[in-house]
C-alpha positions as CSV (number, residue, x, y, z in Angstrom):
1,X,15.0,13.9,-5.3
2,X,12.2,13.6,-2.9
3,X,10.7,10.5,-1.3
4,X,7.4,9.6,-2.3
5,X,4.7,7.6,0.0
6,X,2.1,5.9,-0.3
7,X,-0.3,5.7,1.8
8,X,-3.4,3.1,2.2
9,X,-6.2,2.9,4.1
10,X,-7.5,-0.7,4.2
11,X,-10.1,-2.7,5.2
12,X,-9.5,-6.3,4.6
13,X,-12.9,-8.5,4.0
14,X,-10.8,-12.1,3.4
15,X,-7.6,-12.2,5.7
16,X,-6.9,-15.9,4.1
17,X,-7.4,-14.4,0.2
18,X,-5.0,-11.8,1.2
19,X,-2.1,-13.5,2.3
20,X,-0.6,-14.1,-0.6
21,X,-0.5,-10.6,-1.5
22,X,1.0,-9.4,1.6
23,X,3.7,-12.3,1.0
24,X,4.4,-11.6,-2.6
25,X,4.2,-7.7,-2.8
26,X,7.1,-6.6,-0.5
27,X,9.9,-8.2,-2.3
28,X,8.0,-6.7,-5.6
29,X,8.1,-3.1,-4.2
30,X,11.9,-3.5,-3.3
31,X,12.9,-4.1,-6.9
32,X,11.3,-0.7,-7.4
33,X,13.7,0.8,-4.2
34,X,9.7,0.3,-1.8
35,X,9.7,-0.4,2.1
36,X,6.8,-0.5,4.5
37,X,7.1,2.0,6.8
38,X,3.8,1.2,9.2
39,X,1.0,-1.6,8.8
40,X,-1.4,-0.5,11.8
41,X,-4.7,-1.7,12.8
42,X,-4.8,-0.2,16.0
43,X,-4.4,3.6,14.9
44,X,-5.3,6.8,16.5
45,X,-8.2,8.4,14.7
46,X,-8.2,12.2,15.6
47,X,-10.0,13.9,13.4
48,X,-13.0,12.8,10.9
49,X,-13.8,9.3,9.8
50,X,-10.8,6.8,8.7
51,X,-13.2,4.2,7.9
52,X,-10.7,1.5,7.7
53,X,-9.7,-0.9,9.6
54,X,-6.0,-0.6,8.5
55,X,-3.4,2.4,8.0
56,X,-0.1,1.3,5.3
57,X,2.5,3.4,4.6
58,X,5.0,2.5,1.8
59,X,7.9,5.0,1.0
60,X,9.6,4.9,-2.3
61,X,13.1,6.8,-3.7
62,X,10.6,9.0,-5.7
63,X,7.2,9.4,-7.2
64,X,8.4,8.1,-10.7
65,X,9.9,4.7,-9.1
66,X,6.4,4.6,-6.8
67,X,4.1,5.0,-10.0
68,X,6.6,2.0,-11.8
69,X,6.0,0.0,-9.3
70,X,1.9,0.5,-9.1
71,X,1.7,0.5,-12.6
72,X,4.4,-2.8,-13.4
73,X,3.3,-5.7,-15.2
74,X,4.3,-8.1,-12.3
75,X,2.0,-5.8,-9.7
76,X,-1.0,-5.6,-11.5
77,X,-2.7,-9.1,-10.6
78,X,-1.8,-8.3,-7.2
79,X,-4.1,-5.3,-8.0
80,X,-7.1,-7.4,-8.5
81,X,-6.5,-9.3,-5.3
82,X,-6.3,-6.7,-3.2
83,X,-9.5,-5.3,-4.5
84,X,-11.2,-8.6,-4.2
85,X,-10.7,-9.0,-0.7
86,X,-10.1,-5.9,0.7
87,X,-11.8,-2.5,1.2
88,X,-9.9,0.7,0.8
89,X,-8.2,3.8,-0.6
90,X,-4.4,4.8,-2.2
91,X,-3.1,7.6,-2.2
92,X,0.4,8.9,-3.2
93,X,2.3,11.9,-2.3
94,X,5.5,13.6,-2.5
95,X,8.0,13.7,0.6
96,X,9.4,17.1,1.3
């Protein structure tokens, strides 16, 4: 089974809104077998436009325990948080 990542691209517009979901959401993601692998804001653009101001990479066991996660009951209020005081995208992808 392949890993799976996740991978964000954040801008956060309300650092004090957003600590509590950057406290409660890691121990959520390990019930689901989640670990940050990098939280950047001083990244390396190369190529295009990042347009964030943050790069997050979470790896899980495998797409179906990733998509759990996202989509549990005990996540989705952090959902609204994080879109209420942050900017960004989420995209998730299949290791090899």
């Amino acid at each position: 089974m392949a890993a799976a990542y996740m991978i964000i691209g954040v801008t956060v517009t309300d650092e004090a809104a957003f600590g509590p979901y950057a406290e409660e959401v890691p121990p959520m993601m390990a019930k689901y077998g989640g670990e940050v692998i990098v939280v950047d804001d001083n990244f390396e653009v190369l190529e295009g436009d990042f347009g964030r101001k943050r790069a997050v990479i979470l790896k899980f066991p495998s797409m179906e325990q990733a998509r759990d996660f996202y989509n549990s009951d005990e996540y989705a209020p952090m959902i609204e948080l994080r879109k209420a005081c942050t900017d960004g995208d989420v995209v998730l992808v299949q290791g090899l």
